[in-house]
SERO-4910 file (N, C-alpha, C, O; in steps of 0.05 Angstrom, whole numbers):
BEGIN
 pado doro    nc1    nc2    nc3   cac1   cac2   cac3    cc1    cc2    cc3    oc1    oc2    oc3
  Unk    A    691   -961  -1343    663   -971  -1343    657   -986  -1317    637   -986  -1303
  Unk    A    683  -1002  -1315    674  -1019  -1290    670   -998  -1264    649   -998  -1251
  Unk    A    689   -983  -1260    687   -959  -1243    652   -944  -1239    639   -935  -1221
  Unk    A    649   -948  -1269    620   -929  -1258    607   -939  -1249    592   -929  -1232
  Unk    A    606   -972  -1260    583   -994  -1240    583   -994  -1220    563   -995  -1207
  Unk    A    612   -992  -1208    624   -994  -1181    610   -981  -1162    601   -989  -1140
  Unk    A    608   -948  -1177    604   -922  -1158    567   -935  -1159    554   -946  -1141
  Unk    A    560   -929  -1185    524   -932  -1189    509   -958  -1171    485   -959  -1163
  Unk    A    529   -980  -1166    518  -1002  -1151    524   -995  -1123    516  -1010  -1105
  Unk    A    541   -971  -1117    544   -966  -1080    524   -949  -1084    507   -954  -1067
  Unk    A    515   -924  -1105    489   -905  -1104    467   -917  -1097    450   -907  -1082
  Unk    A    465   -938  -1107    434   -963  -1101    440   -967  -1072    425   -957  -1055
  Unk    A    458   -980  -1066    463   -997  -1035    453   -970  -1019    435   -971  -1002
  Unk    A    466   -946  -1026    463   -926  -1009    426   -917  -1003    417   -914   -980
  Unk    A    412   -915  -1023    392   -902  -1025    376   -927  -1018    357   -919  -1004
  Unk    A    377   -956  -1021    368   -973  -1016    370   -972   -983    351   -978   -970
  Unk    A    388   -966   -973    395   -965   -937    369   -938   -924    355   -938   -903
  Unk    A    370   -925   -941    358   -898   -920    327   -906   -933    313   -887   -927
  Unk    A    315   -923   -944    296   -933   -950    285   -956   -939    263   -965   -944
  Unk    A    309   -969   -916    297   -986   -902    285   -980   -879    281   -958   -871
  Unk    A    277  -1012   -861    265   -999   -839    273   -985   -822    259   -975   -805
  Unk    A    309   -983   -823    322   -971   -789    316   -942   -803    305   -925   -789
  Unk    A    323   -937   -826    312   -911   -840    285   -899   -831    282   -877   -821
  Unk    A    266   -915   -836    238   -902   -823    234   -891   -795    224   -872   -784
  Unk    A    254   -921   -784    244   -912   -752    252   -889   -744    237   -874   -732
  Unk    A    291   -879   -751    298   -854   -749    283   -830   -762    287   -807   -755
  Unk    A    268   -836   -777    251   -807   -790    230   -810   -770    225   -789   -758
  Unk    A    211   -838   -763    189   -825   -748    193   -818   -719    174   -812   -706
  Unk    A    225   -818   -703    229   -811   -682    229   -778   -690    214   -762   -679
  Unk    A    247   -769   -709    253   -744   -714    226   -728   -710    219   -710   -695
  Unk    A    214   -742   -730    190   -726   -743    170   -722   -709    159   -701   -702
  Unk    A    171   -753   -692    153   -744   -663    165   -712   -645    155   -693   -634
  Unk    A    191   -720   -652    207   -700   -626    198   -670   -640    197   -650   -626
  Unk    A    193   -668   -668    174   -640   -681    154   -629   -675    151   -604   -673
  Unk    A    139   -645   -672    116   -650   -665    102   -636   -641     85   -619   -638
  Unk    A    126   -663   -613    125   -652   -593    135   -624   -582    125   -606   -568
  Unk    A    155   -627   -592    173   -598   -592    157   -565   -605    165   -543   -598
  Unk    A    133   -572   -626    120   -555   -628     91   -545   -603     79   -525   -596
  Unk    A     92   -572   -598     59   -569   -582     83   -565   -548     74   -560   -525
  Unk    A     95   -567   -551    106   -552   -527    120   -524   -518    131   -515   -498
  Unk    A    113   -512   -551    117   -491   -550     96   -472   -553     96   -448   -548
  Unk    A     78   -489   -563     54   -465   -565     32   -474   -535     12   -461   -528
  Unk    A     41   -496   -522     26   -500   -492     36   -471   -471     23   -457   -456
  Unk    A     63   -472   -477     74   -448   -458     65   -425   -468     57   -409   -451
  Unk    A     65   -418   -490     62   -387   -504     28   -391   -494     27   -374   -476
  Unk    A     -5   -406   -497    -21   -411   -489    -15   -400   -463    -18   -376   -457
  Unk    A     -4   -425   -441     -6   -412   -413      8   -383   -406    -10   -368   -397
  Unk    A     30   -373   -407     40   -352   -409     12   -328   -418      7   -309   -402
  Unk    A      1   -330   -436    -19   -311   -449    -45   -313   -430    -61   -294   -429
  Unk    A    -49   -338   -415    -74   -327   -399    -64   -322   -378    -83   -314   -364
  Unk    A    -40   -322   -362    -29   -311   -346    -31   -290   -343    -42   -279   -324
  Unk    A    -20   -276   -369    -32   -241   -376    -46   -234   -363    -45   -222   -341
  Unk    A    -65   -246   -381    -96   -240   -389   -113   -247   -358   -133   -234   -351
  Unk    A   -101   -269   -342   -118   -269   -324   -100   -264   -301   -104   -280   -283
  Unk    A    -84   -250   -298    -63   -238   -272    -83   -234   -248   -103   -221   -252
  Unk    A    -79   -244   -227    -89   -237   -201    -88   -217   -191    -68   -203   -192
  Unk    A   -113   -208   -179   -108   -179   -156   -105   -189   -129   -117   -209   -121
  Unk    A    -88   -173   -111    -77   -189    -89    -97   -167    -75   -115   -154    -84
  Unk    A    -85   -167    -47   -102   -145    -26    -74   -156     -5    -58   -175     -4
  Unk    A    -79   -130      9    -52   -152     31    -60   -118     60    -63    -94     56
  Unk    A    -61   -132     81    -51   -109    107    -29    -99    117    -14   -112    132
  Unk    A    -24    -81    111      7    -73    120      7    -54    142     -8    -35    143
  Unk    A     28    -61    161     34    -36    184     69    -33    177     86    -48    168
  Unk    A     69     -6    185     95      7    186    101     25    206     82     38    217
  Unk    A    130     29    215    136     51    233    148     70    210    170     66    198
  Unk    A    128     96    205    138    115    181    163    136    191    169    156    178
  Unk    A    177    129    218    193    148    215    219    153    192    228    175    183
  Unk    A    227    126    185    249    133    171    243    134    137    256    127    118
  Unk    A    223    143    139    203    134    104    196    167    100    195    180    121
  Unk    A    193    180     79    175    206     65    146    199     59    132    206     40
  Unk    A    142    188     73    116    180     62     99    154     49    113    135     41
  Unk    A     74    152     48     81    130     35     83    132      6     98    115     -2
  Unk    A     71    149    -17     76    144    -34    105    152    -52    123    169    -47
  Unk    A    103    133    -74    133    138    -87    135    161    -89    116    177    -89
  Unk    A    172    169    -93    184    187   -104    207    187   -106    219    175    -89
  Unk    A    223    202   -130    238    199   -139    265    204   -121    269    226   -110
  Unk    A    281    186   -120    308    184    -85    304    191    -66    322    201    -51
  Unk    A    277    188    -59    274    182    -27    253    157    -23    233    149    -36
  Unk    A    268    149      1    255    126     11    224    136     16    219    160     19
  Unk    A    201    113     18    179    116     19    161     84     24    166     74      3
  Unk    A    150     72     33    144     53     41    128     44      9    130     21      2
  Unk    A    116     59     -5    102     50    -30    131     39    -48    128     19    -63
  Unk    A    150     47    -47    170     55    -63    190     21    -53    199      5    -70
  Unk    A    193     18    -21    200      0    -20    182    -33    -31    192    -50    -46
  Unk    A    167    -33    -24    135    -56    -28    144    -58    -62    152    -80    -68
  Unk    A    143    -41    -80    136    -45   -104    177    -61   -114    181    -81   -128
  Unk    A    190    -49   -106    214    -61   -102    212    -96    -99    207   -113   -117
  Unk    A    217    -99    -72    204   -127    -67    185   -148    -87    188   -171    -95
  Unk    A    163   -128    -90    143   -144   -108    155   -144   -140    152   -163   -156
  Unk    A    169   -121   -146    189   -130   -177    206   -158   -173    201   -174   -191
  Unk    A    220   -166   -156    230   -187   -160    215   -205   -158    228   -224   -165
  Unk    A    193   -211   -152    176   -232   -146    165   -232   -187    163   -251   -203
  Unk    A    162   -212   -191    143   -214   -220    164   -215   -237    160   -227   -258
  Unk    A    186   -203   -233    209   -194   -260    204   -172   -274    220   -164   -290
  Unk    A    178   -157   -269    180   -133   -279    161   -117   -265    141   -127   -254
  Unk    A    166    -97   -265    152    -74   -250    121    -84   -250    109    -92   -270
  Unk    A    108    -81   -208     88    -76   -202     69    -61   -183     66    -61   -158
  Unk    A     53    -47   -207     42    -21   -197     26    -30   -168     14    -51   -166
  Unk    A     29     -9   -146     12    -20   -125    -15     13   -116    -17     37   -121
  Unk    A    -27     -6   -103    -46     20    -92    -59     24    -68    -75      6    -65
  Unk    A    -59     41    -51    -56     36    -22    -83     58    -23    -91     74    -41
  Unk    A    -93     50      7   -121     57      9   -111     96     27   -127    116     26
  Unk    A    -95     96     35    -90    119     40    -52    133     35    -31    121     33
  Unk    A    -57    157     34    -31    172     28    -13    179     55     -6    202     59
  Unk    A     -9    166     67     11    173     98     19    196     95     15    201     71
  Unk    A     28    213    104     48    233     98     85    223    113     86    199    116
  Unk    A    105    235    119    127    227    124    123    231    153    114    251    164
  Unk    A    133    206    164    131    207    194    111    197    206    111    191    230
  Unk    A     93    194    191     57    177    206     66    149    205     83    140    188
  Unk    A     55    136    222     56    103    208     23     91    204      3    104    200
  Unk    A     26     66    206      4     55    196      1     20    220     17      1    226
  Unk    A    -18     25    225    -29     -7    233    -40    -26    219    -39    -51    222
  Unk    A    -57     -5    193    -83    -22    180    -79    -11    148    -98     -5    134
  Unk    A    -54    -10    140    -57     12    116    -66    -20     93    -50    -39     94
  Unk    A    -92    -22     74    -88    -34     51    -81    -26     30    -87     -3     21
  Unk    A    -68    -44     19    -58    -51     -4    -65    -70    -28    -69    -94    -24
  Unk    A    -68    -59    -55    -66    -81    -72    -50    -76    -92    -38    -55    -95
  Unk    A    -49   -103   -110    -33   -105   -133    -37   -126   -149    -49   -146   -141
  Unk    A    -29   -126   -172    -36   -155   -201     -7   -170   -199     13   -157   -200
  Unk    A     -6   -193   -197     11   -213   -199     -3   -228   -225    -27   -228   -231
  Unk    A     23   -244   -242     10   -258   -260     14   -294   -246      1   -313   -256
  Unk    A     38   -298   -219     30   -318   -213      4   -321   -181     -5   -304   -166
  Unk    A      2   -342   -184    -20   -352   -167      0   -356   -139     22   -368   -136
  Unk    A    -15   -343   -125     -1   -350    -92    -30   -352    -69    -54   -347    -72
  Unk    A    -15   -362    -49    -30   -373    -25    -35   -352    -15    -20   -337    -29
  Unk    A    -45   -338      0    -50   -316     16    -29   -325     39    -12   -308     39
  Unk    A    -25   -343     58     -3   -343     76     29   -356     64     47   -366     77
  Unk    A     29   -352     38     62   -353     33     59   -333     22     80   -320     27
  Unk    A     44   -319      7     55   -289      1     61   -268     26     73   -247     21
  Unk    A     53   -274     48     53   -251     61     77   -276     74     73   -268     97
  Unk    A     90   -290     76    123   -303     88    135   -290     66    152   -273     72
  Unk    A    130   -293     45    148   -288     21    150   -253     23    174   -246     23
  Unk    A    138   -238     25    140   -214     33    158   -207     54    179   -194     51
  Unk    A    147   -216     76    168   -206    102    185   -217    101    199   -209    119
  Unk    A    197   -238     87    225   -244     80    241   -226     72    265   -228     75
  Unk    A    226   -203     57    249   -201     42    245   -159     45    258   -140     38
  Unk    A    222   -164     58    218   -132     65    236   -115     88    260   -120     82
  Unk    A    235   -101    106    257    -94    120    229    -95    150    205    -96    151
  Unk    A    251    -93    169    230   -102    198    212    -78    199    189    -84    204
  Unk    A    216    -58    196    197    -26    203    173    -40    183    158    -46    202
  Unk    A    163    -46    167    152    -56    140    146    -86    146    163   -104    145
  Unk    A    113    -89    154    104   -111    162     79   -113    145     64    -95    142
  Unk    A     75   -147    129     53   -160    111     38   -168    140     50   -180    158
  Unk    A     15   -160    142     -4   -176    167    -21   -194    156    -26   -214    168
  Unk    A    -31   -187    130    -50   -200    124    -40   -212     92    -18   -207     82
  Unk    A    -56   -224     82    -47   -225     54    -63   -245     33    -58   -269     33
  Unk    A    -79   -235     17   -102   -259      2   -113   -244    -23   -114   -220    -27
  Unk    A   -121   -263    -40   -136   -252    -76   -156   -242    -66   -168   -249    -46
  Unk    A   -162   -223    -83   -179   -194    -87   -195   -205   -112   -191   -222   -129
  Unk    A   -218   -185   -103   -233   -188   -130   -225   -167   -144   -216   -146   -136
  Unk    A   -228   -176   -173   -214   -171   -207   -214   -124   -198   -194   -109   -198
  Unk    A   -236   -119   -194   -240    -93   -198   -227    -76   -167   -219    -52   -165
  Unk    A   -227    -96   -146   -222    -84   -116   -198    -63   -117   -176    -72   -122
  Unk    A   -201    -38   -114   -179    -17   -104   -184     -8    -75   -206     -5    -65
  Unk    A   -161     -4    -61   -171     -2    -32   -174     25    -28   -185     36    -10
  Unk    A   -163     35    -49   -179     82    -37   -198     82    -46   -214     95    -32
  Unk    A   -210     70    -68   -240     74    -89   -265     57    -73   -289     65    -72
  Unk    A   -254     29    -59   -276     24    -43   -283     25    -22   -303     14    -12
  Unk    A   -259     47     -6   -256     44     19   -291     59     31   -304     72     15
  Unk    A   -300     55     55   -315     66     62   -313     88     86   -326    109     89
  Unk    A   -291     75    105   -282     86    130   -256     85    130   -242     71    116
  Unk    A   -249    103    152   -223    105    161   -225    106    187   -247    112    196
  Unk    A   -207    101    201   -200    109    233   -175    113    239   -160     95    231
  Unk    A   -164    131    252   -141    146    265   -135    148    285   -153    158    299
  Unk    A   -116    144    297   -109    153    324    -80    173    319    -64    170    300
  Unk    A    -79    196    341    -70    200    344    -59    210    372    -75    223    385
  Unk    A    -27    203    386    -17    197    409     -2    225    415     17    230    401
  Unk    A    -12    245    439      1    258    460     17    251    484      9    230    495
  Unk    A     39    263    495     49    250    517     51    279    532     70    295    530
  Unk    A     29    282    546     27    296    579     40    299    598     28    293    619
  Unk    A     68    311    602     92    307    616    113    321    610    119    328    587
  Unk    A    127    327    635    152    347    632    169    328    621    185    339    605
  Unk    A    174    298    623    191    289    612    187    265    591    178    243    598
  Unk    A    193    270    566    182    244    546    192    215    549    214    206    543
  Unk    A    176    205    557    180    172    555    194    161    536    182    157    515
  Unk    A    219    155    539    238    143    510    219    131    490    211    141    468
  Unk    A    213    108    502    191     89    494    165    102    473    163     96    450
  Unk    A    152    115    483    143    135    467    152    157    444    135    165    428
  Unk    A    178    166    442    189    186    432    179    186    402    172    206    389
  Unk    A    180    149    391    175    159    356    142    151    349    132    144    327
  Unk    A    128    153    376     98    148    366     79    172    389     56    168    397
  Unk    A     90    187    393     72    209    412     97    234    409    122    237    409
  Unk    A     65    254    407     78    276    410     85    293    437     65    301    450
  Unk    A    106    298    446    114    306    472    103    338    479    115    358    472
  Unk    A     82    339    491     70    369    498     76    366    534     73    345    546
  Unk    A     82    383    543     90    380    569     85    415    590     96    427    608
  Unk    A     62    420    569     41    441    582     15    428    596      6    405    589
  Unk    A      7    440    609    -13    434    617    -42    430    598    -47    449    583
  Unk    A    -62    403    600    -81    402    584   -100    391    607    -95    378    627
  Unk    A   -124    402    596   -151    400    604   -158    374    587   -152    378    564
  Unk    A   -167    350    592   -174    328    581   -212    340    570   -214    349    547
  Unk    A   -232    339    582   -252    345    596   -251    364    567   -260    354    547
  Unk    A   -238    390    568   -243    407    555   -241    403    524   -258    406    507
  Unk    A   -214    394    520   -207    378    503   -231    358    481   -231    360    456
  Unk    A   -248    340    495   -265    326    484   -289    348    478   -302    347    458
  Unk    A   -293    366    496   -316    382    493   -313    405    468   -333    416    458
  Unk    A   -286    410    459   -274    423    433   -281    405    411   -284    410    387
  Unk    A   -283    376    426   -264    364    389   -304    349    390   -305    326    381
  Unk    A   -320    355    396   -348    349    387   -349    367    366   -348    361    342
  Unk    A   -350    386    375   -353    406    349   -350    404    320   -360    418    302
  Unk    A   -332    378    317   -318    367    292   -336    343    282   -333    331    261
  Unk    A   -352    340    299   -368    320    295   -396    319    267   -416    332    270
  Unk    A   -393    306    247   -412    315    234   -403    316    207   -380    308    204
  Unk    A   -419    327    178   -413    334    159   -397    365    154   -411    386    154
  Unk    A   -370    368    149   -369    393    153   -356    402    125   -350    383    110
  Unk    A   -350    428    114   -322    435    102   -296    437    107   -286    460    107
  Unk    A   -284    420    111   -260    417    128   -227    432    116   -205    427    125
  Unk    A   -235    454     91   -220    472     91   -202    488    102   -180    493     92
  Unk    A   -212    496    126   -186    501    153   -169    483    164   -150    487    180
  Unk    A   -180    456    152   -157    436    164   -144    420    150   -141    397    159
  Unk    A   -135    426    124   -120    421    103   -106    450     91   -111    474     94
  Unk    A    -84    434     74    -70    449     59    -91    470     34   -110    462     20
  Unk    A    -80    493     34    -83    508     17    -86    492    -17   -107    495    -29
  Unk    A    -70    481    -25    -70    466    -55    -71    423    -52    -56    405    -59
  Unk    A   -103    426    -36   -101    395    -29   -123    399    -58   -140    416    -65
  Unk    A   -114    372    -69   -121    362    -86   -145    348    -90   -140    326    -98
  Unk    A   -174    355    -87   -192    335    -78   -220    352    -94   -223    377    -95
  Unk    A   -237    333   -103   -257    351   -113   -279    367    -99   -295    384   -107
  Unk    A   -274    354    -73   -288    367    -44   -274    366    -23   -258    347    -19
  Unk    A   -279    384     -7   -272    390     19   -290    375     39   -283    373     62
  Unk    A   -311    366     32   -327    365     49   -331    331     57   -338    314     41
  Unk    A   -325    324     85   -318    296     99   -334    300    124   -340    321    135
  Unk    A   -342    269    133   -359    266    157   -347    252    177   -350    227    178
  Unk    A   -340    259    188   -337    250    223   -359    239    238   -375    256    246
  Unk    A   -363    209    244   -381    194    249   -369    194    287   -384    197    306
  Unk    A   -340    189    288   -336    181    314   -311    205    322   -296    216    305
  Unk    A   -310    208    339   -290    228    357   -294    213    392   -315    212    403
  Unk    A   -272    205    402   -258    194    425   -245    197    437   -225    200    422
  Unk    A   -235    200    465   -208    201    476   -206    181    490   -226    169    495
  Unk    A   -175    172    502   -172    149    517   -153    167    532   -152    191    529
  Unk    A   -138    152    552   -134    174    573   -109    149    594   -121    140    614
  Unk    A    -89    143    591    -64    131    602    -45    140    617    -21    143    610
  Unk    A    -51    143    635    -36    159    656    -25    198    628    -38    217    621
  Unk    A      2    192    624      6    218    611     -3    214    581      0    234    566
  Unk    A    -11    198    572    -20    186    551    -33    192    542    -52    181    553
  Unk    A    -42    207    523    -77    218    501    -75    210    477    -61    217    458
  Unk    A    -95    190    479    -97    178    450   -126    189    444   -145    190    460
  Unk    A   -128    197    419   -148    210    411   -156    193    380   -142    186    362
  Unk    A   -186    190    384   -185    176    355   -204    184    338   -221    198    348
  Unk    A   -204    178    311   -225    203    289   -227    171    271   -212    154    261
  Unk    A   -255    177    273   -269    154    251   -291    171    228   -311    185    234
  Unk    A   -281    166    200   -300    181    185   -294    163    152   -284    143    142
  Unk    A   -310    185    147   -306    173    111   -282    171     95   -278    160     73
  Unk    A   -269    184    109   -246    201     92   -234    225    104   -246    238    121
  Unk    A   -213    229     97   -187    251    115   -181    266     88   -181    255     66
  Unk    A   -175    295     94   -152    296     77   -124    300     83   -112    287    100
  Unk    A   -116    315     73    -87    320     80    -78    334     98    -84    358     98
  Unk    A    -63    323    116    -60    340    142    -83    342    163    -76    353    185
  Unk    A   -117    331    158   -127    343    169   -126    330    202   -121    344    222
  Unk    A   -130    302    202   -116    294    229    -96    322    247   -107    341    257
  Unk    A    -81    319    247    -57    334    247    -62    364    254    -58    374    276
  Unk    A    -70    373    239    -82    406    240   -108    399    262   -110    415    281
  Unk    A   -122    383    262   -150    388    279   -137    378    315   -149    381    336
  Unk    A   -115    367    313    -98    357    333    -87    393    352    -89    404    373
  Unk    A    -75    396    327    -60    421    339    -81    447    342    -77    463    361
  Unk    A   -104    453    325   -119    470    341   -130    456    361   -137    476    374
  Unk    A   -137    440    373   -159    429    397   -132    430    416   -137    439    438
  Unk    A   -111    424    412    -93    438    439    -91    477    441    -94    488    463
  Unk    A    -86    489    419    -86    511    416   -111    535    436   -108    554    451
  Unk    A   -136    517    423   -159    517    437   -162    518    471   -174    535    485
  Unk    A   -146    493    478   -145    480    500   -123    510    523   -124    517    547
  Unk    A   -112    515    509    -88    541    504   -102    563    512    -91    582    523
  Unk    A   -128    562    507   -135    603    497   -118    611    477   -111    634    476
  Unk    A   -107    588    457    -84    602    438   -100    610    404    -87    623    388
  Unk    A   -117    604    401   -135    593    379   -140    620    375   -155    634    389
  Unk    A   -125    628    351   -145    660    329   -161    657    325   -175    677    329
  Unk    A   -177    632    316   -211    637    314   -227    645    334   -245    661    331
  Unk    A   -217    628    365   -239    634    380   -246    606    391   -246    595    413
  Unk    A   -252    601    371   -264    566    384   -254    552    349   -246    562    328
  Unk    A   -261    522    360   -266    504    336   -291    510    313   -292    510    288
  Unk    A   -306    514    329   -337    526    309   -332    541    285   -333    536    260
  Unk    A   -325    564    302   -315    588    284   -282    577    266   -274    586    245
  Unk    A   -277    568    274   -252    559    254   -259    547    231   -249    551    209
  Unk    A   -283    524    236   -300    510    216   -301    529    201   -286    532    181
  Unk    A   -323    548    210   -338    564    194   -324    584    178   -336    595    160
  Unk    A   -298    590    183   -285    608    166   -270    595    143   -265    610    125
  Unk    A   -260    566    140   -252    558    123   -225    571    110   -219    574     86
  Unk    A   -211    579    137   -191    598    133   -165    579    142   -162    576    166
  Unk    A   -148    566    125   -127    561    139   -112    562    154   -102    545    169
  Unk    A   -107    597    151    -83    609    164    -96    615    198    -82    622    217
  Unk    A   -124    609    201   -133    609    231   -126    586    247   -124    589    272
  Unk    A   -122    560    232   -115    538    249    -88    533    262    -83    513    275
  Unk    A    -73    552    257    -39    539    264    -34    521    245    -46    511    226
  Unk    A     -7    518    258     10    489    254     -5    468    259    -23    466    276
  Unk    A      4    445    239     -6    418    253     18    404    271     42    407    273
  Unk    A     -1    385    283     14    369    300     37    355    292     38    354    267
  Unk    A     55    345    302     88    328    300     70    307    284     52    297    297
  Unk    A     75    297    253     76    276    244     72    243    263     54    227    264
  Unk    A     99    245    276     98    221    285     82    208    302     79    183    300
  Unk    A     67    224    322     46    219    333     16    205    320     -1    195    335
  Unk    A     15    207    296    -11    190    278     -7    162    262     10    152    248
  Unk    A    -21    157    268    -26    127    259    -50    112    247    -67    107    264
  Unk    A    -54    105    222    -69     97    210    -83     73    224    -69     53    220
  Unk    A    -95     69    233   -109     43    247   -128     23    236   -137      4    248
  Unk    A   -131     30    218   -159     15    207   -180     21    182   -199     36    186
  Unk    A   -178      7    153   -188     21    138   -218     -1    132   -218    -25    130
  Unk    A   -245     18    131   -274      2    129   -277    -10    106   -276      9     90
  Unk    A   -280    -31     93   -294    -35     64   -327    -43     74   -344    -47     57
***
């Protein structure tokens, strides 16, 4: 009996202890760190979710030397300048981000002015994203520019203009220096004649003879606002300002206006090449490496 008092009068002492005040204070620390520990979990899940929800569109200028690239857009194991960028920009986000470039390079062109955008869900400066970029990009692959876009901005869908150059080298012998940005022709050219061919191109046309057979586009039909030459000792830089290019057409309108320049031209002239909308009349296009994206209009 005495025994049970014993135990029943330590049961009191005991329940009497966790009922005092050092008792309370330990429950109302517990009970704050709950509390806090909840509203600090639904503050992050909150910010995290408008992060989402309100992810940034970036815009950024990029130049590249496309020789050692396929192009710019992705594809599957080969290098490609879209392919590297979105690389880079995954580690920055932790998960894959989609990008979209205002024109399609082909393999071997480069770029001065190519834009770019993309959605980030963090907030960056326009001049540490473009450090944070060329940190980590490779030297051929240069950020020039780099700043937030508005929510809807795509750079092919708003683009308005384009401008091109493309580089000849006039000479029996190719200038090293030149080798991966001009094409080495080392026949004789008529400059004079040359510009008096490439008016012809001037204008609204169907530019079917100077694209691929299976180009993907719902029209053929693009305007040539500006046509130029510049003229550097062996040097011909030639430049094409319009709405829009398609594929190859640079390139192909390059290699008939020398062809031309030739007496080599099956059509006859440029006119008639227009007008036939015949591929197989234009030749070959010009060496890739010789073109360069220069400049895209919004």
């Amino acid at each position: 009996m005495g025994r049970w008092c014993r135990d029943s009068t330590a049961r009191v002492s005991k329940r009497r202890s966790k009922s005092g005040p050092a008792a309370l204070t330990r429950r109302l620390r517990l009970l704050t760190r709950a509390v806090l520990s909840h509203i600090a979990f639904f503050s992050y899940t909150e910010v995290q979710t408008d992060l989402h929800i309100h992810s940034m569109n970036y815009r950024i200028t990029v130049a590249y030397d496309g020789t050692n690239y396929c192009g710019w857009q992705m594809q599957l194991d080969r290098p490609t300048v879209q392919g590297v960028l979105a690389e880079v920009l995954q580690r920055f986000a932790r998960v894959p981000v989609v990008t979209h470039g205002a024109g399609r390079t082909d393999a071997g062109v480069h770029a001065e002015g190519q834009v770019v955008s993309f959605k980030l869900d963090k907030v960056w400066e326009g001049a540490a994203l473009r450090r944070a970029l060329n940190a980590n990009l490779p030297l051929d692959i240069r950020v020039l520019e780099a700043a937030q876009a508005e929510e809807r901005f795509h750079p092919r869908i708003y683009a308005k203009g384009k401008t091109y150059r493309y580089q000849l080298y006039n000479a029996d012998v190719m200038h090293p220096l030149w080798e991966r940005y001009a094409w080495h022709f080392p026949y004789q050219l008529e400059p004079a004649r040359l510009m008096e061919e490439a008016r012809q191109l001037l204008g609204t046309h169907d530019f079917s003879a100077f694209t691929t057979s299976d180009c993907e586009t719902k029209t053929r039909v693009r305007t040539l606002s500006e046509i130029w030459l510049e003229s550097a000792g062996p040097l011909l830089k030639f430049w094409f300002r319009g709405d829009g290019f398609l594929r190859y057409q640079v390139r192909t309108m390059i290699g008939a206006l020398v062809a031309a320049n030739r007496d080599r031209l099956p059509a006859g002239s440029i006119i008639d090449l227009l007008q036939s909308k015949d591929r197989t009349w234009a030749g070959a296009p010009a060496p890739a490496k010789g073109l360069t994206l220069v400049k895209v209009e919004y």
